[in-house]
Each structure stands twice: as structure tokens, then as C-alpha cells.
N, C-alpha and C positions, 0 to 999 in steps of 0.2 A: 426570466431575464436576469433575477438580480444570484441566482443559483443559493437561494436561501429555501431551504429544505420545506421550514417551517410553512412560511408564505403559500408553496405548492400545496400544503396539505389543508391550512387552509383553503385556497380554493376546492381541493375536491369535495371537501367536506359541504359546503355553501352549495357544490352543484347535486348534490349526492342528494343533500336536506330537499332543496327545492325541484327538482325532480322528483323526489319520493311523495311529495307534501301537498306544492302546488298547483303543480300540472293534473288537469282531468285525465285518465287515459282512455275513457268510455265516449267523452265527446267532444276532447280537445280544448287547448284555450286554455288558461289560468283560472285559480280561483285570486282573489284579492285580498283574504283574509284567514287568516289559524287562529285557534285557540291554541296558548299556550301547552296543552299537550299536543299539537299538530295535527289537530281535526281542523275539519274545514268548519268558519264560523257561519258563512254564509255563500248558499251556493250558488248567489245569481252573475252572472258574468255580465258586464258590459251596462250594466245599469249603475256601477257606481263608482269611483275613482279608478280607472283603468290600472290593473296589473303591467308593471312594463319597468321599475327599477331593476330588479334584479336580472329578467332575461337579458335586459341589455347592455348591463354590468359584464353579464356573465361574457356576452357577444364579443363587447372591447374586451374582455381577456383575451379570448381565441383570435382574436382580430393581430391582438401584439403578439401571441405567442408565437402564431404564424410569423408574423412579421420578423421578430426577432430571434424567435428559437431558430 
């Protein structure tokens, strides 16, 4: 929207990371937690503060991109 280069690459970067990091691909769902080198700290899903800032971050992006691109 705002045609600032930077901003875009940003985002790929944040979706690129958390797709690569977050997401299970064996049995779906998020994890909620990295260690600092991007291993997962803990693998229980749905037993402890739900994962959901960033998929949903990511949503309202696509949401306006749509909208506005």
C-alpha cells in the first residue's frame, strides 16, 4: 500500500521466518514457543497461551493487500 520497498521485504521475511519455524508440517497447528536459535522450545500445542499473534498479523496483511493492492 504504502510502495515502500523496505516494508514488503519486511513482511516476507516475518512470513518466510514463521512458516519455516512455527508451523508443524507433520501434524499441523502452531507451536507457541522458539528458542532463540528457532527450535521449537516446547512441543505441546493448545495446552498453554494459544499461538495466534502473528498468523493473524499476518491475515490483516493479506486482508489489506487484497483490499488495497
Amino acid at each position: 500500500m504504502s510502495g515502500d520497498q523496505a516494508l514488503w521485504q519486511w513482511y516476507v521475511k516475518v512470513h518466510t521466518y514463521t512458516f519455516a519455524h512455527f508451523s508443524d508440517p507433520e501434524y499441523g497447528g502452531w507451536f507457541g514457543y522458539l528458542r532463540r536459535d528457532g527450535t521449537v522450545s516446547q512441543s505441546l500445542k493448545g495446552a498453554m497461551k494459544g499461538f495466534f499473534h502473528i498468523p493473524r498479523a499476518m491475515l490483516k496483511c493479506m486482508q489489506a493487500l487484497e483490499r488495497y493492492g
